[in-house]
N, C-alpha and C positions, 0 to 999 in steps of 0.2 A: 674326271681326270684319270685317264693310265694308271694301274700301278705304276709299269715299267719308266713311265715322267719322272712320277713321287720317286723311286727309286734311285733314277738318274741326278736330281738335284740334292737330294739326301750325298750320294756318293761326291759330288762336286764338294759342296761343302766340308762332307769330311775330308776330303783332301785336301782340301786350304787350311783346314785346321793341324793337320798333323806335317807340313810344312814349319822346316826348326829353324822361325827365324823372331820369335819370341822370346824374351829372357831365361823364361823358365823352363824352356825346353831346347835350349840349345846343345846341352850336356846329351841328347837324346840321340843326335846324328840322324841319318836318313831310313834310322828301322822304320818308324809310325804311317810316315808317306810311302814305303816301300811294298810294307803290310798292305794301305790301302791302292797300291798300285796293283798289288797280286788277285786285289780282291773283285777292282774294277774290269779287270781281264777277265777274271771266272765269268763276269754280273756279262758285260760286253758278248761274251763266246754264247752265252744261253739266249741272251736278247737275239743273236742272229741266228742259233739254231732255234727259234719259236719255241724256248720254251720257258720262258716265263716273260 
């Protein structure tokens, strides 16, 4: 398998996780999802310039 698959489902995941619709992180607001929003763009931009 790809890195860039492993990658890809790793990042999915994290994004469902840091979605504040859980008890204990509801206090938390949309930093966590926002964070991994920023990061899936970074991850996103390199997958389509081939480089990772």
């Amino acid at each position: 398998m790809p890195i860039s698959t492993i990658v890809i489902i790793v990042l999915i995941l994290v994004l469902i996780g840091a979605v504040p619709a859980w008890p204990h992180s509801r206090s938390w607001g949309y930093g966590p999802s926002g964070i991994v929003g920023v990061v899936l763009v970074v991850i996103l931009v390199l997958v389509l310039m081939g480089r990772l």
